[in-house]
Predicted model as a PDB file, atoms N, CA, C, CB and O in Angstrom, pLDDT in the B-factor column:
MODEL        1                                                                  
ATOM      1  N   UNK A   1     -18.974  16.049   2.201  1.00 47.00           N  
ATOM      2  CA  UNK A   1     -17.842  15.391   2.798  1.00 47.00           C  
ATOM      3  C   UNK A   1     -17.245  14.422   1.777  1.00 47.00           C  
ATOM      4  CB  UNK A   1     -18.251  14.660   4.100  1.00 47.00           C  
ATOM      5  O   UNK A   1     -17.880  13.641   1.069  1.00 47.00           O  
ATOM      6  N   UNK A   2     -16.058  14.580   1.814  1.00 49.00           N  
ATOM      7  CA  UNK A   2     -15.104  13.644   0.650  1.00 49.00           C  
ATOM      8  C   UNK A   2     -14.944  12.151   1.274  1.00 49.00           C  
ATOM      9  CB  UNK A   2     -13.295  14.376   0.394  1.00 49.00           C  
ATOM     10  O   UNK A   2     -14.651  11.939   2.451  1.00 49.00           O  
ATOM     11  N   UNK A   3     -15.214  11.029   0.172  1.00 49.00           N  
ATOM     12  CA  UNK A   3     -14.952   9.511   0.810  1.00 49.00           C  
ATOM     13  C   UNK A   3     -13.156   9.947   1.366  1.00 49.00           C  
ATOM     14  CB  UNK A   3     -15.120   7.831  -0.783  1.00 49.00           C  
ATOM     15  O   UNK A   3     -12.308  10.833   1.261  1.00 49.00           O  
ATOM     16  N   UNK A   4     -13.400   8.592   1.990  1.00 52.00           N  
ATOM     17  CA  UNK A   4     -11.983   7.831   2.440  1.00 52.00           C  
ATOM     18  C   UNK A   4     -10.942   7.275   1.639  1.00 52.00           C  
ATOM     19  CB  UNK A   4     -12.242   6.766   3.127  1.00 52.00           C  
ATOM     20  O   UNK A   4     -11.187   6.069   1.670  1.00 52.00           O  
ATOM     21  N   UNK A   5     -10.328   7.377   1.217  1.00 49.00           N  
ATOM     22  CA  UNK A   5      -9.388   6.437   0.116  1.00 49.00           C  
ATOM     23  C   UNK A   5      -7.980   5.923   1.256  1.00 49.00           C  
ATOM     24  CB  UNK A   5      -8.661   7.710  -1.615  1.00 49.00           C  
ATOM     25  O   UNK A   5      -6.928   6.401   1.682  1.00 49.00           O  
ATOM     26  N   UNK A   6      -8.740   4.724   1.367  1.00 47.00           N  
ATOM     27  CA  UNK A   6      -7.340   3.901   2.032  1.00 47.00           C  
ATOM     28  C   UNK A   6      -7.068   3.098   0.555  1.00 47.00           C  
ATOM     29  CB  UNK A   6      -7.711   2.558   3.733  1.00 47.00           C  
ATOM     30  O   UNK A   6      -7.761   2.422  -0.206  1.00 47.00           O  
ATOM     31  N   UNK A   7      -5.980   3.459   0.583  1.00 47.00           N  
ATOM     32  CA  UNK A   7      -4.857   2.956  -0.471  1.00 47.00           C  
ATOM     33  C   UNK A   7      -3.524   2.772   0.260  1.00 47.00           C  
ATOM     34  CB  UNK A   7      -4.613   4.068  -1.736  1.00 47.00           C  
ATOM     35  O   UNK A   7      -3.081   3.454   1.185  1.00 47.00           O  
ATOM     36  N   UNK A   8      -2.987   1.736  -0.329  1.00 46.00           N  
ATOM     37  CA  UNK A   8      -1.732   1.230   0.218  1.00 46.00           C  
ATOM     38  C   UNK A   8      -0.338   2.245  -0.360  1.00 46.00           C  
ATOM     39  CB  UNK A   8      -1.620  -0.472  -0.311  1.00 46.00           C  
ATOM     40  O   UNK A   8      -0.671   3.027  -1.250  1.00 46.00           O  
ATOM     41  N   UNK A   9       1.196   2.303   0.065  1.00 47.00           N  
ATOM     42  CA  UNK A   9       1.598   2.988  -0.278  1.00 47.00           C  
ATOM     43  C   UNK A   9       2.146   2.473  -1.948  1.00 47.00           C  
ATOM     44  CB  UNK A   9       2.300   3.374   0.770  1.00 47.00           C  
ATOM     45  O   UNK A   9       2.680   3.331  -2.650  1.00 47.00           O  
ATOM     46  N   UNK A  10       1.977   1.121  -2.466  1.00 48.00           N  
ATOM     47  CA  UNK A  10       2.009   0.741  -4.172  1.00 48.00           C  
ATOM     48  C   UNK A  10       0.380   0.947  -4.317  1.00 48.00           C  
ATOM     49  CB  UNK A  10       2.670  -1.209  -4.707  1.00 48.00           C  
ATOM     50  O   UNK A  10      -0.646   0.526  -3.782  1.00 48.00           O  
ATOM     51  N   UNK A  11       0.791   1.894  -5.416  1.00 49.00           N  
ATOM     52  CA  UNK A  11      -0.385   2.597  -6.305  1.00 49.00           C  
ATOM     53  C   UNK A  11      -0.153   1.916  -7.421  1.00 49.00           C  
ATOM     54  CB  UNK A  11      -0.369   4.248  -6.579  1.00 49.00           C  
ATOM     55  O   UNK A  11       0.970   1.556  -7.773  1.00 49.00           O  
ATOM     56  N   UNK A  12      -1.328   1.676  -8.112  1.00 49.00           N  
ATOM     57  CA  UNK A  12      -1.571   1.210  -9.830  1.00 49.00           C  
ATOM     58  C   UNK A  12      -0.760   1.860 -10.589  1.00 49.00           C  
ATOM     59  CB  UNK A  12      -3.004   1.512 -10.522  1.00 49.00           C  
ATOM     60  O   UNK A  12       0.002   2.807 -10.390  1.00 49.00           O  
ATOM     61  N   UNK A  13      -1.055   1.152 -11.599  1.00 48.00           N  
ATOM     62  CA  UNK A  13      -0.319   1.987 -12.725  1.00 48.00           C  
ATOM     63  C   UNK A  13      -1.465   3.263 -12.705  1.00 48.00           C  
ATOM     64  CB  UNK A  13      -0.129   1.029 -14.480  1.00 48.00           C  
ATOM     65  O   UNK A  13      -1.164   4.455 -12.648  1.00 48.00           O  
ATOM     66  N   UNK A  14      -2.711   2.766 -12.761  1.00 59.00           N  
ATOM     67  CA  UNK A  14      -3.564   3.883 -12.956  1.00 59.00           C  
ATOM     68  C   UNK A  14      -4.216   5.167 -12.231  1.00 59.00           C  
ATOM     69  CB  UNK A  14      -4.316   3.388 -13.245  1.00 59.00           C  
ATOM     70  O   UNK A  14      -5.196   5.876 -12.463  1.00 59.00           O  
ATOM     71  N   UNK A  15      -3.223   5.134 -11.256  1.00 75.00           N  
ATOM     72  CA  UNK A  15      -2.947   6.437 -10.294  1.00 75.00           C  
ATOM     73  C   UNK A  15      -1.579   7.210 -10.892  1.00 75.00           C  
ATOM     74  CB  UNK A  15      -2.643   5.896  -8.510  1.00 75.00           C  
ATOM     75  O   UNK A  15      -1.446   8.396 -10.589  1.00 75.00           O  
ATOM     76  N   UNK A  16      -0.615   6.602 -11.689  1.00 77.00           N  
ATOM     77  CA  UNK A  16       0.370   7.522 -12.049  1.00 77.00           C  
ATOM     78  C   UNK A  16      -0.010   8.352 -13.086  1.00 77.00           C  
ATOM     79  CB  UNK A  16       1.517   6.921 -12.372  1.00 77.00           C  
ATOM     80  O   UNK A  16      -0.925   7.982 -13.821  1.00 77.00           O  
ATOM     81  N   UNK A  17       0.682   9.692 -13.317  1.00 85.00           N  
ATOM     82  CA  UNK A  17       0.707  10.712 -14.543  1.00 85.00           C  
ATOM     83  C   UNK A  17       1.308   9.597 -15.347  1.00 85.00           C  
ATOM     84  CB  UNK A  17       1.671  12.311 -14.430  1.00 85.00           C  
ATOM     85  O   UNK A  17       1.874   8.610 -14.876  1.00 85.00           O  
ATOM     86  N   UNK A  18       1.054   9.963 -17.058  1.00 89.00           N  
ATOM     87  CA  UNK A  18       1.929   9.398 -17.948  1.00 89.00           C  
ATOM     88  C   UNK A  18       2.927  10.754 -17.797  1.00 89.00           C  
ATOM     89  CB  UNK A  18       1.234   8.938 -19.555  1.00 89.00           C  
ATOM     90  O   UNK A  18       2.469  11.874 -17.572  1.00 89.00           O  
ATOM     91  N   UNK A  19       4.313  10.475 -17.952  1.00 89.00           N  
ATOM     92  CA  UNK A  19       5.635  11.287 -18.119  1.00 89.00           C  
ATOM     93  C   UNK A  19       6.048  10.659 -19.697  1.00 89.00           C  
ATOM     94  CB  UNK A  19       6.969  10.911 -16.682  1.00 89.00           C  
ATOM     95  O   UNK A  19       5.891   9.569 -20.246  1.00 89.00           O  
ATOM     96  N   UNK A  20       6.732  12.127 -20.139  1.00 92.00           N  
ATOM     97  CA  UNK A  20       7.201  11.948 -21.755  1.00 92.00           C  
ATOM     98  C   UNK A  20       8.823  12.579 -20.819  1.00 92.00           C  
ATOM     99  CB  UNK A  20       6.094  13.288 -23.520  1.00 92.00           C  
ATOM    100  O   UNK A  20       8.880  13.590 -20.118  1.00 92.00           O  
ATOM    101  N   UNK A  21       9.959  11.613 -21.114  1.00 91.00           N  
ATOM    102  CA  UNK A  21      10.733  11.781 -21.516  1.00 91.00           C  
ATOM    103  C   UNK A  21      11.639  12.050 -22.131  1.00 91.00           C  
ATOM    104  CB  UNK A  21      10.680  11.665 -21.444  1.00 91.00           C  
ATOM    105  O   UNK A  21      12.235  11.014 -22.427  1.00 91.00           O  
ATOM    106  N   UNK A  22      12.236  13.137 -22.617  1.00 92.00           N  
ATOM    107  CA  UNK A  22      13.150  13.652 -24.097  1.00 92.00           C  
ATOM    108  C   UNK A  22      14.583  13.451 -23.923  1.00 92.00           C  
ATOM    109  CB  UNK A  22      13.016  15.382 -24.494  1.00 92.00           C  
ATOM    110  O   UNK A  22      15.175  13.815 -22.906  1.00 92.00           O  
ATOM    111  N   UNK A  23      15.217  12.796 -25.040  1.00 91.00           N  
ATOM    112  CA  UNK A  23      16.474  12.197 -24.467  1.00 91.00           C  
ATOM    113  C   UNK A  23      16.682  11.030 -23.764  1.00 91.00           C  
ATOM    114  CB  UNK A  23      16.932  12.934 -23.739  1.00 91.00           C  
ATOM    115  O   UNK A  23      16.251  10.978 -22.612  1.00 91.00           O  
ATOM    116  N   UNK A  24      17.351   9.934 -24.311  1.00 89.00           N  
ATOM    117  CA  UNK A  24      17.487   8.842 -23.854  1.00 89.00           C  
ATOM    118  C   UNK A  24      18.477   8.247 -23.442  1.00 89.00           C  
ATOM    119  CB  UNK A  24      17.132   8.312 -24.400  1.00 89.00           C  
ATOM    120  O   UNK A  24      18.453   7.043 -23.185  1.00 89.00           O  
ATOM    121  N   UNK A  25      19.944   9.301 -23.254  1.00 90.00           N  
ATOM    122  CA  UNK A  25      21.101   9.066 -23.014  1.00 90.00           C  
ATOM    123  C   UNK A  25      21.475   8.349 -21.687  1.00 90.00           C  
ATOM    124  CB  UNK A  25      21.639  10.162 -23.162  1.00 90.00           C  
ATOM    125  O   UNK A  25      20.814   7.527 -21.051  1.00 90.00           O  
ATOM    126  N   UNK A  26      22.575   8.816 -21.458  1.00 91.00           N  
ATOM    127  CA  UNK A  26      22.805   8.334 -19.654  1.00 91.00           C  
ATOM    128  C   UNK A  26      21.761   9.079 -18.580  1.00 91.00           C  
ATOM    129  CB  UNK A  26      24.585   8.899 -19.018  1.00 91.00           C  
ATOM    130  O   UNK A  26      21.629   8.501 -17.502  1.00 91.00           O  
ATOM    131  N   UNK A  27      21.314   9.815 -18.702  1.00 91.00           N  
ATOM    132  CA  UNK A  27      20.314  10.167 -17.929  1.00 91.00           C  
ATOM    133  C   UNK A  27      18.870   9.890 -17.845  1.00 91.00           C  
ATOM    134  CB  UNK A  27      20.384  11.118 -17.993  1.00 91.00           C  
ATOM    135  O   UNK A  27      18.082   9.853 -16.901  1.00 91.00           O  
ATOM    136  N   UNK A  28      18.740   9.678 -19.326  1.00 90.00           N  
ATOM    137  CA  UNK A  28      17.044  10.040 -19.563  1.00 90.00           C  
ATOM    138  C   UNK A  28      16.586   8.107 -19.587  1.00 90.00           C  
ATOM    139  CB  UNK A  28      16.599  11.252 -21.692  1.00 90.00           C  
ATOM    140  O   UNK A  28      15.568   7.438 -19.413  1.00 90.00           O  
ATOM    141  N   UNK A  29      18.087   7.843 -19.921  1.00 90.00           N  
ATOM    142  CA  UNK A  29      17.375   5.946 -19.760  1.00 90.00           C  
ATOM    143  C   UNK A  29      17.258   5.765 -18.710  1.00 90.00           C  
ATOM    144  CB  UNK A  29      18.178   4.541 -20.182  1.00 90.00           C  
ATOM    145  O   UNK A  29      16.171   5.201 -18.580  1.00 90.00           O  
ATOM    146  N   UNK A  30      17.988   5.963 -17.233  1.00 92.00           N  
ATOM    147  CA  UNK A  30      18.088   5.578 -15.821  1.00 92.00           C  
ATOM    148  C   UNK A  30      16.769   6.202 -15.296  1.00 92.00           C  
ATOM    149  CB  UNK A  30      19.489   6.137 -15.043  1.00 92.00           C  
ATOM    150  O   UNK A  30      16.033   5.863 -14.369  1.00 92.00           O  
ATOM    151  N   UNK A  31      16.708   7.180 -16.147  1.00 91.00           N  
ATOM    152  CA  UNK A  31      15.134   7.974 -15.576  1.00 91.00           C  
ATOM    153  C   UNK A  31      14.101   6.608 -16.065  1.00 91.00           C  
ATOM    154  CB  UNK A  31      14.570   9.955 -16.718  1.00 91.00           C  
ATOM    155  O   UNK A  31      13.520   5.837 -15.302  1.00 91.00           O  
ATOM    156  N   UNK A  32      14.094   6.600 -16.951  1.00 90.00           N  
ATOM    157  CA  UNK A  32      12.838   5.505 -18.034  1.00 90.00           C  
ATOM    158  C   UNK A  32      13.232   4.315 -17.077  1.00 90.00           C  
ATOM    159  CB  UNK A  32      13.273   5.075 -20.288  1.00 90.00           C  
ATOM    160  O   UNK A  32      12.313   4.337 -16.258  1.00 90.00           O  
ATOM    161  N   UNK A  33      13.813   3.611 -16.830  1.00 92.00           N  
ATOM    162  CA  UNK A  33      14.086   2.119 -15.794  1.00 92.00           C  
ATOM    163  C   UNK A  33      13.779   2.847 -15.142  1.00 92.00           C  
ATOM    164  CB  UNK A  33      15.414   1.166 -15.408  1.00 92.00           C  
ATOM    165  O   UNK A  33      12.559   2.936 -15.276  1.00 92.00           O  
ATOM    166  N   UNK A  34      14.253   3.790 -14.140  1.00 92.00           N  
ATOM    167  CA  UNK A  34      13.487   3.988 -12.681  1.00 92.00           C  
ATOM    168  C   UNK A  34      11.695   4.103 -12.925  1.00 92.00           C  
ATOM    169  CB  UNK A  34      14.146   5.671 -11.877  1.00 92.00           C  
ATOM    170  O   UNK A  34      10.764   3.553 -12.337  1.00 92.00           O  
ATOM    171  N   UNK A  35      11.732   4.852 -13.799  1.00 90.00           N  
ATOM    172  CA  UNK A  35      10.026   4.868 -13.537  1.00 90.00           C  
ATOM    173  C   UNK A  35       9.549   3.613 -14.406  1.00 90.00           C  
ATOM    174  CB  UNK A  35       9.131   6.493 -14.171  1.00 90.00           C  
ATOM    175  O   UNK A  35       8.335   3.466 -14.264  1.00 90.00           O  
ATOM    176  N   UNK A  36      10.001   2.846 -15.094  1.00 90.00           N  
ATOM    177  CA  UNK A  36       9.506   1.815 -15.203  1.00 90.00           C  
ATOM    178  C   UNK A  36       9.599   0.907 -14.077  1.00 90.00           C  
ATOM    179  CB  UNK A  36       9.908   1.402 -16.191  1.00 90.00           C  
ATOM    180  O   UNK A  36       8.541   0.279 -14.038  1.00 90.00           O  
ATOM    181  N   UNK A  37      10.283   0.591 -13.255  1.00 92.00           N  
ATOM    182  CA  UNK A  37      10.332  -0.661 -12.344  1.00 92.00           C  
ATOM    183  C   UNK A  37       9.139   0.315 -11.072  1.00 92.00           C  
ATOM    184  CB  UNK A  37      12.449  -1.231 -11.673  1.00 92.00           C  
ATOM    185  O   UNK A  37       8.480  -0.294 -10.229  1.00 92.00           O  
ATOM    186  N   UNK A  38       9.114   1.549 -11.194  1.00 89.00           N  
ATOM    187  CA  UNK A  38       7.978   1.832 -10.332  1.00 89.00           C  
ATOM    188  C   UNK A  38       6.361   2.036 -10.700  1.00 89.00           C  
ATOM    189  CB  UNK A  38       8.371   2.939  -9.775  1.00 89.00           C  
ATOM    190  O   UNK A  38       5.489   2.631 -10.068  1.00 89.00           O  
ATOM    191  N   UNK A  39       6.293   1.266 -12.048  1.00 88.00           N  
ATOM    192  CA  UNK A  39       4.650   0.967 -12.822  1.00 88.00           C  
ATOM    193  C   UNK A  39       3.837   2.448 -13.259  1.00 88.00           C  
ATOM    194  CB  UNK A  39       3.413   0.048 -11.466  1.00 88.00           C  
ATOM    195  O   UNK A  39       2.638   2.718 -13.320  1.00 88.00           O  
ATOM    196  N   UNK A  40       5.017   3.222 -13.516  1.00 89.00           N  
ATOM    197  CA  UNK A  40       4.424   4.182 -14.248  1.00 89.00           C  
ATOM    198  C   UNK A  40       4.333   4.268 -15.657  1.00 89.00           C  
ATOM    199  CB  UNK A  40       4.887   5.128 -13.923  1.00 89.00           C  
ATOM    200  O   UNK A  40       4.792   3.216 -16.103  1.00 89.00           O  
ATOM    201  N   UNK A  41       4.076   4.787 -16.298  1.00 90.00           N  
ATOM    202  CA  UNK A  41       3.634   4.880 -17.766  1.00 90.00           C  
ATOM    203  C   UNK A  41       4.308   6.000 -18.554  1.00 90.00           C  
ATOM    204  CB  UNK A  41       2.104   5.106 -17.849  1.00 90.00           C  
ATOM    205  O   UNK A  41       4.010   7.127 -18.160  1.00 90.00           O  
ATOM    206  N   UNK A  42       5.151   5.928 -19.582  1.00 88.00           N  
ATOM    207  CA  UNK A  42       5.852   6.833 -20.045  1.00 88.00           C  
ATOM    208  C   UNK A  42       5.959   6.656 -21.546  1.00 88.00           C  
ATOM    209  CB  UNK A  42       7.032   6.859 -19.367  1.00 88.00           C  
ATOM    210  O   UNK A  42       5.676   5.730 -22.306  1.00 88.00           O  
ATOM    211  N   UNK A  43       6.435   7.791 -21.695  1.00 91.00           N  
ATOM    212  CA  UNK A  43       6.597   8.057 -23.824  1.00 91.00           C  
ATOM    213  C   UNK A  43       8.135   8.414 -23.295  1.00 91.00           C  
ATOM    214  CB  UNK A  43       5.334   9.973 -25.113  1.00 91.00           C  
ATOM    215  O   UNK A  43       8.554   8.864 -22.229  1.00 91.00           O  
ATOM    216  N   UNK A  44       8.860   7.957 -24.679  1.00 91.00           N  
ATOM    217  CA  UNK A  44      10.563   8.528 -24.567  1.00 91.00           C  
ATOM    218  C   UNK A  44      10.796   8.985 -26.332  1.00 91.00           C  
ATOM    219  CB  UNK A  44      12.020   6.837 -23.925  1.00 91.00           C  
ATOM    220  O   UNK A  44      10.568   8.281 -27.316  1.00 91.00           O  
ATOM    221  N   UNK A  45      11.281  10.292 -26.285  1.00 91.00           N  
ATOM    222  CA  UNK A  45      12.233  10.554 -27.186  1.00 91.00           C  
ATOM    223  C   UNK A  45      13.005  10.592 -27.705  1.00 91.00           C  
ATOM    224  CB  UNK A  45      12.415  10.801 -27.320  1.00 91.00           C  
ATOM    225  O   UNK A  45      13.310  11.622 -27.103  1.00 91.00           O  
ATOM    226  N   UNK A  46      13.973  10.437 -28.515  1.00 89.00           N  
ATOM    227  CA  UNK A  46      15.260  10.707 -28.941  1.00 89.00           C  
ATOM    228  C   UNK A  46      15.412  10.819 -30.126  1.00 89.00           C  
ATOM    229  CB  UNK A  46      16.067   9.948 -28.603  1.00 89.00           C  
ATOM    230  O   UNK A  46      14.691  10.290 -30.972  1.00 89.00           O  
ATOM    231  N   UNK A  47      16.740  11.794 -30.423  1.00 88.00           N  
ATOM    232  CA  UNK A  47      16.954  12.427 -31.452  1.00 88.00           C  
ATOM    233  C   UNK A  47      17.600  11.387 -32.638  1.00 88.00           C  
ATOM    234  CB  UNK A  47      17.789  13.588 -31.026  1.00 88.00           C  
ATOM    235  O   UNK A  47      17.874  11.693 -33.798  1.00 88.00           O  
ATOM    236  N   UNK A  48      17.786   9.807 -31.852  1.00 81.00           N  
ATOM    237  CA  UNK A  48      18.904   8.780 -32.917  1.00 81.00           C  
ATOM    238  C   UNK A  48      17.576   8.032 -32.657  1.00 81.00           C  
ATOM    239  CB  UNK A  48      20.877   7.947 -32.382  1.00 81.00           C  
ATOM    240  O   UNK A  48      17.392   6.914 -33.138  1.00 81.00           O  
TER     241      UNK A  48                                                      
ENDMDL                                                                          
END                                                                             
């Protein structure tokens, strides 16, 4: 039988995937702030 995990609905940072981002334009930055202000962990690319 598997424990219980009561967890609240803010998770750690250390429950998120790290995400790699490619591209940092108008899209890929609003992506990087959104998942930054939600305590996830990310790599970003860009070509400049």
């Amino acid at each position: 039988m598997l424990p219980i995990n009561n967890t609240s609905d803010r998770e750690s940072t250390l429950n998120h995937p790290t995400i790699g981002i490619i591209g940092c334009g108008n899209i890929g930055g609003r992506q990087a702030a959104n998942f930054l202000a939600h305590g996830y962990s990310f790599y970003v690319y860009d070509i400049n």
